[in-house]
C-alpha positions in Angstrom: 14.2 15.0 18.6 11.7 14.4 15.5 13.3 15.9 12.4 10.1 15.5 9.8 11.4 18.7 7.5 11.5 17.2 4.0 15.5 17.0 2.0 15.7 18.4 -0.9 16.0 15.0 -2.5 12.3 14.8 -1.2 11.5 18.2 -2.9 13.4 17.0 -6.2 11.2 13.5 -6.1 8.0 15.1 -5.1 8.2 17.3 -8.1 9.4 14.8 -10.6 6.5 12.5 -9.5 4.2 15.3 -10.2 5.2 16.1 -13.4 5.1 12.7 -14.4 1.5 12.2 -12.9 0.0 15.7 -14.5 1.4 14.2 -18.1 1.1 10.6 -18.0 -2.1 9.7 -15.6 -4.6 13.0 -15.3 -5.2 13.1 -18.9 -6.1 9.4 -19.3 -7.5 8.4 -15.7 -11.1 8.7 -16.6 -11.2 6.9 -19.5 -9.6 3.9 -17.7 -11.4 4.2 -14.7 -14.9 3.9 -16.7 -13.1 1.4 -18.9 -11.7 -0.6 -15.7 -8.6 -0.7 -17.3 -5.0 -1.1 -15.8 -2.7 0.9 -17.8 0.7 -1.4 -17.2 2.5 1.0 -19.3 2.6 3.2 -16.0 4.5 0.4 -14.4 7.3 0.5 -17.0 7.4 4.2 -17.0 7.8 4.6 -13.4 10.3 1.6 -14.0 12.2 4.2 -16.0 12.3 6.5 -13.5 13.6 4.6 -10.7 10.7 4.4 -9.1 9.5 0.9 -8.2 12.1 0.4 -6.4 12.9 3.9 -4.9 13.5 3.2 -1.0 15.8 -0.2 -1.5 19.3 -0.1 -1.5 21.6 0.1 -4.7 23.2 -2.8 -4.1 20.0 -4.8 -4.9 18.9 -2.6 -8.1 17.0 -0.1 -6.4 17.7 3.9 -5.9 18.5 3.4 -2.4 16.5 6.4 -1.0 14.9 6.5 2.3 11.4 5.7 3.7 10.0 9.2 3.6 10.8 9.1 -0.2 8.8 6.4 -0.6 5.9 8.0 1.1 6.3 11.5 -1.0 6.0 8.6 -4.1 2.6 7.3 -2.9 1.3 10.5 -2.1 1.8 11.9 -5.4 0.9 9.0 -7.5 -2.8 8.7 -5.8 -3.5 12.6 -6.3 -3.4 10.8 -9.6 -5.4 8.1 -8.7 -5.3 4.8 -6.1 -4.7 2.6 -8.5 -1.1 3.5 -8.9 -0.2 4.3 -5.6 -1.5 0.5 -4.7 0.6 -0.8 -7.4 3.8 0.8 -6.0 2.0 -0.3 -2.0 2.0 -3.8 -3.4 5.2 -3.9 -5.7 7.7 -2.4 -3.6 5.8 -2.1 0.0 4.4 -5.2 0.8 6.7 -7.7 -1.6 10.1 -6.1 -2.2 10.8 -4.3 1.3 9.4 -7.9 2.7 12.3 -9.8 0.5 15.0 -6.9 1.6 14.1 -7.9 5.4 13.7 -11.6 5.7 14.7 -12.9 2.5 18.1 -14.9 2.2 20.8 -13.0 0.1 19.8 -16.1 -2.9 16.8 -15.2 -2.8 17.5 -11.2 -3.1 19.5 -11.5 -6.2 17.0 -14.1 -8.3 13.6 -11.8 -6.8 14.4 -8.8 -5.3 17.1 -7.4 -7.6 14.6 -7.8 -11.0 11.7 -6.5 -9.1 13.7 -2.8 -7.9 14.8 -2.4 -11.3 11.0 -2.9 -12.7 12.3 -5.8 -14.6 9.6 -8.0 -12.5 6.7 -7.5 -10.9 6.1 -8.0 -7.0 2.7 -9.0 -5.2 1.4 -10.2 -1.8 -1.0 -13.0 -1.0 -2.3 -13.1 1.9 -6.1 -12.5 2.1 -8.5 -15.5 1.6 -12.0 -15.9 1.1 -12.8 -16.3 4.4 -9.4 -15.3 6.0 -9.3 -11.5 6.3 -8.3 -9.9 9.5 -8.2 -13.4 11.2 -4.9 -14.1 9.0 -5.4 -17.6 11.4 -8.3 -18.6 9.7 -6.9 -19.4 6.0 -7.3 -22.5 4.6 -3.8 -22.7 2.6 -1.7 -25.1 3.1 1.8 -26.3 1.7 2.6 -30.1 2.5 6.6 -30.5 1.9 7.7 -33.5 0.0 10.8 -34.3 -1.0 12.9 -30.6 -2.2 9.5 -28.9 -2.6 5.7 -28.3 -1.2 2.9 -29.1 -2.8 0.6 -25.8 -2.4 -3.3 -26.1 -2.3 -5.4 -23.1 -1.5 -6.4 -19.7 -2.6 -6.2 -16.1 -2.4 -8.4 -12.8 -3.1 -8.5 -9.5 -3.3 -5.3 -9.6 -4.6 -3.9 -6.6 -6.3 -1.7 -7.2 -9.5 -3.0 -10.5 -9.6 -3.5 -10.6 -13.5 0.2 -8.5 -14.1 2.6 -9.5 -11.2 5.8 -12.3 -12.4 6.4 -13.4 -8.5 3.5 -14.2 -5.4 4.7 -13.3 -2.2 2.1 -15.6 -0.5 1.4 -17.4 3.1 0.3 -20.9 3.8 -0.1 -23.6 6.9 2.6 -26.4 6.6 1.3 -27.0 9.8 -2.1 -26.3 10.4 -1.9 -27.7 14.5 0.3 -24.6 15.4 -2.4 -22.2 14.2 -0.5 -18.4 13.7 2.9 -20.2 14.3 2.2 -22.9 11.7 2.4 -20.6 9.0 5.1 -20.2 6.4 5.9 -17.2 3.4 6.8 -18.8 -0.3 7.0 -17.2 -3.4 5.7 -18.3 -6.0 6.0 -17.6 -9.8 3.6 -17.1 -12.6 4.4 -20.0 -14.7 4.8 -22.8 -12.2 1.9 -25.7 -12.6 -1.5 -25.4 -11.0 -1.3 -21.7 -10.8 -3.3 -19.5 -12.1 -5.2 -16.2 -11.3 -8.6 -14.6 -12.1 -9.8 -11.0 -12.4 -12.6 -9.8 -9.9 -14.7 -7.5 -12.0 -17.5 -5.3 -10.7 -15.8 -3.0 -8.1 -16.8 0.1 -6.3 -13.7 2.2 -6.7 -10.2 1.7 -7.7 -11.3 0.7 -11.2 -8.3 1.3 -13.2 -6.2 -1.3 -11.0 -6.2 -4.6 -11.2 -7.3 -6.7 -8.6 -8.1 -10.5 -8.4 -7.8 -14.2 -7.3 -5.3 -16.4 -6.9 -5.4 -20.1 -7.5 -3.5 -22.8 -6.4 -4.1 -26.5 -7.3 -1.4 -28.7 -6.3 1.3 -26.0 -7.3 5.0 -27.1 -6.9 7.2 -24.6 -4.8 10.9 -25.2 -4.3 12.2 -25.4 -0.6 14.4 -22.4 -1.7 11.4 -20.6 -2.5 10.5 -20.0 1.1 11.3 -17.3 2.8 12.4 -17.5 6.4 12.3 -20.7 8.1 8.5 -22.7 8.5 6.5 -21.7 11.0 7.9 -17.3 10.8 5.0 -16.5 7.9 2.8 -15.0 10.4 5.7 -12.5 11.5 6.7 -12.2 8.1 3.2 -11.2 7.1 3.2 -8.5 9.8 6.0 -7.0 9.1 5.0 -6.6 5.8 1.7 -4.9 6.5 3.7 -2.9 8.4 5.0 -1.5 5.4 1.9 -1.8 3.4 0.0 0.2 5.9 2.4 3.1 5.7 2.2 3.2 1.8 -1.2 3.6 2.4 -1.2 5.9 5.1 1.0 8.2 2.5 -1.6 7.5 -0.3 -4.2 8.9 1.8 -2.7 12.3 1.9 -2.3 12.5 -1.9 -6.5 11.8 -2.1 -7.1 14.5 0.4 -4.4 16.8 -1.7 -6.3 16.1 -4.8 -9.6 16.6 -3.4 -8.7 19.7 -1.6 -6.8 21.1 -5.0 -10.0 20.3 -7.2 -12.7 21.6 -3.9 -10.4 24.9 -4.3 -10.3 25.4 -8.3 -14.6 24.9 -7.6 -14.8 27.2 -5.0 -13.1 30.3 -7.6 -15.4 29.4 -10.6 -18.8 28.9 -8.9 -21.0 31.4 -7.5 -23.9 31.0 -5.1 -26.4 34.6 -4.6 -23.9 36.6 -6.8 -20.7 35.3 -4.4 -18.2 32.8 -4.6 -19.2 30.0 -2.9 -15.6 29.8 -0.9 -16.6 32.9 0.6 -19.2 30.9 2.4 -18.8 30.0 5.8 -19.8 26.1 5.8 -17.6 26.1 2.4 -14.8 27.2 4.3 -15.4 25.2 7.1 -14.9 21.8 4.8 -12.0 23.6 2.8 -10.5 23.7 6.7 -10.8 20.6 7.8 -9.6 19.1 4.4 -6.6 21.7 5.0 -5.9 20.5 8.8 -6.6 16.8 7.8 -3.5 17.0 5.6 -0.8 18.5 7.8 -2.5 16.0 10.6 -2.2 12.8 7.9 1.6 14.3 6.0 2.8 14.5 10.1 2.0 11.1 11.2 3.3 9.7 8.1 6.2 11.7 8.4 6.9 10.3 11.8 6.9 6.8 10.7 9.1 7.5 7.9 11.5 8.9 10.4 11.1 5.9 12.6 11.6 3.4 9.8 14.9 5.4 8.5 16.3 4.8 11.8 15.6 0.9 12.5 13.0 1.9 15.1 9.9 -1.1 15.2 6.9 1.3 14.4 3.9 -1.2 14.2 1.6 1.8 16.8 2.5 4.4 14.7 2.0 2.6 11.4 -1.8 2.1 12.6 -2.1 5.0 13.8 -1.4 7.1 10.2 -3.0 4.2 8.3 -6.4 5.1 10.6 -6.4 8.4 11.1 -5.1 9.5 7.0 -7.6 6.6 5.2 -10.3 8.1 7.7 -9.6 11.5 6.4 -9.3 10.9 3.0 -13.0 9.2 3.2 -14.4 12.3 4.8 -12.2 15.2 2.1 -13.6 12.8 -0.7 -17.2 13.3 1.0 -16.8 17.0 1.5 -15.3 17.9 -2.0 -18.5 16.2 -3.3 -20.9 18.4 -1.3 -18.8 21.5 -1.9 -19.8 20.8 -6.3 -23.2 19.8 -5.5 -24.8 18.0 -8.2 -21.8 18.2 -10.5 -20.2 16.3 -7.2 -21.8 13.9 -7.8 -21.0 13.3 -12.1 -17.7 12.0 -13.7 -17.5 15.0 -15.1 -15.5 16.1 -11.8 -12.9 13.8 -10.2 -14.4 14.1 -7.2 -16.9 11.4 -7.2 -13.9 8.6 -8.2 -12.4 10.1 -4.9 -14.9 9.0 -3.2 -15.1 5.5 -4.7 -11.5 4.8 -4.4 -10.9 6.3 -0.9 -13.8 3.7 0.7 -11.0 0.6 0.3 -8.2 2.4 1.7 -10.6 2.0 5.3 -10.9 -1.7 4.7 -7.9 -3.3 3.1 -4.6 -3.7 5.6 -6.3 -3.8 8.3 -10.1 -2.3 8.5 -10.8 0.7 10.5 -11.8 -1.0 13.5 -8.9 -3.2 13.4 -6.8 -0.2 13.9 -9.0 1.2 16.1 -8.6 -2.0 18.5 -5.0 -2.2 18.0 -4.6 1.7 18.8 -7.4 1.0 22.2 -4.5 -1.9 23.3 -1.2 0.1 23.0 -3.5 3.3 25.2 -4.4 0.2 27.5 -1.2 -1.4 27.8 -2.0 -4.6 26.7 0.3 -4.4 23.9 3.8 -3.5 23.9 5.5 -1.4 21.3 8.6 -3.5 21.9 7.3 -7.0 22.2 8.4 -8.3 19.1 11.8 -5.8 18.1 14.2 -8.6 19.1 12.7 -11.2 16.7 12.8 -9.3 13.5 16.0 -8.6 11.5 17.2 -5.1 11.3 16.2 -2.4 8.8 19.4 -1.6 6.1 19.2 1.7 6.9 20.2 2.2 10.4 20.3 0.8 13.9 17.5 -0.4 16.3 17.3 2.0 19.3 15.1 2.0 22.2 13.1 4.5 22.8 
């Protein structure tokens, strides 16, 4: 049976990240959003608290706490704001959990060890100019020669481009083999013919940092690849996997904080001498903002169960990642027609809701991506357990079948 009632080690965590948010991001997260600056000092801060590494085991420098604590992270850092939460997505979801999975015990203790401690910085290339959700069509490619491959290519849309120390990224070595000719490397700021470039000039998510990746003839040992050639593609999706659910769990936090700020309105406004949450079309939004949340906290809940107990949750991942990003783009919508004109103004958070909630829908897989993938498990064309007995088990528990 499901078991989604949170510990009180999720209680405990829930409230520290609140506290920390309320003092170290609310007072400062409109100056840096207008600014479009990345505070980095968050990073070393959350660092401090054990945080960037929360959900991977103590043995490789992390707090060793389980999936659903990661998710209670997420959501409380983007009632802050997005650009947090995707730092942790990137850092610890998409890089970290990817290198705790597939990554050789070597290569744990020189990346994966630095990066749960905070020490280093974890992000995830994988997007390309005109390689989005055909991860197929990227133009990368890593010829080997000798003890290491000579990496050509490029990435974008890349978050922590200008701030991460080590490039979880994905390349053809053999470009014949399409999805199966793909191969995962890391590689590290500092090695030759790498570089990175900021994008400016975005919708939402200002105060993160997001940008290109370069890669001209860069030099990548043989020990920097992870897994064997030919397995990036797999390695890639189980690492969206993880992405997805980070932002799934971010998605709740922007329909908290627009719910929380649509309610502290709805007492200080008046409408015709009455509070304008004793209007019936107020309420109405106020509702679905209120159902949306239990609806987007349960389905996350559900894969953080799933993923504490070893159990492949690629369906449900989408699923939450859909349905919560969906949400959060329609609470962000409401909350701005519930203040009206002041909505609508930077005086009110509300409006930077609705900025950063639109890339939630796109990135890790668009809405209609999801939508497809959600159609094909209904349909029967895919199979929840197709690929279980290719990927290495989860730390935390064993695989079951369901």
């Amino acid at each position: 049976m499901y078991d989604f009632s949170p510990s009180q080690e999720h209680e405990s965590v829930r409230s520290l990240v609140r506290a920390f948010v309320d003092r170290e991001i609310m007072p400062n997260i409109r100056a840096w959003d207008e600014a479009h600056h990345f505070e980095t000092g968050i990073l070393r801060k959350l660092s401090d608290l054990g945080l960037m590494g929360v959900c991977i085991p103590e043995a490789y420098g992390g707090a060793g706490m389980d999936y659903n604590t990661l998710a209670v992270v997420c959501e409380e850092l983007e009632r802050g704001d997005t650009a947090f939460r995707t730092a942790v997505s990137v850092h610890t979801g998409l890089n970290s959990m990817t290198l705790l999975q597939w990554g050789s015990e070597a290569q744990k203790q020189k990346f994966l060890v630095p990066q749960a401690k905070g020490e280093k910085i974890g992000a995830f290339g994988l997007t390309e100019p005109d390689a989005g959700s055909d991860v197929a069509g990227m133009r990368s490619t890593a010829v080997l020669k000798g003890d290491h491959y000579v990496l050509t290519g490029s990435k974008i849309w890349i978050s922590l481009s200008d701030v991460a120390d080590h490039f979880l990224v994905f390349a053809y070595t053999d470009r014949n083999l399409r999805h199966k000719g793909i191969s995962a490397f890391v590689v590290e700021r500092g090695m030759a013919g790498f570089s990175t470039r900021p994008i400016r000039g975005k919708l939402g998510i200002r105060a993160g940092n997001t940008g290109e990746l370069i890669f001209d003839d860069v030099c990548v040992p043989v020990e920097n690849r992870i897994g064997e050639e030919g397995e990036g593609f797999k390695i890639a999706m189980s690492a969206l996997d993880n992405g997805r659910f980070t932002v799934a769990a971010g998605a709740c936090g922007t329909i908290m904080a627009c719910l929380e700020a649509s309610l502290a309105y709805c007492e200080q406004r008046e409408t015709f001498g009455k509070k304008i949450g004793e209007r019936q079309l107020v309420q109405q939004m106020i509702a679905k903002m209120a159902a949306n949340l239990e609806i987007s906290r349960l389905l996350v809940a559900k894969v953080g169960w799933l993923k504490n107990r070893g159990v492949r949750n690629t369906r449900e991942t989408s699923l939450a990642k859909w349905v919560s990003c969906d949400a959060a783009f329609e609470a962000a919508s409401d909350a701005i027609q519930i203040h009206g004109a002041y909505g609508y103004s930077s005086e009110y958070p509300v409006e930077r809701y609705l900025r950063n909630a639109k890339a939630p829908v796109i990135y890790e897989g668009t809405r209609e991506i999801h939508t497809i993938m959600q159609a094909e498990y209904a349909l029967g064309y895919r199979k929840d357990t197709a690929l279980r007995a290719m990927l290495p088990a989860w730390p935390f528990a064993r695989i079951e079948e369901e």
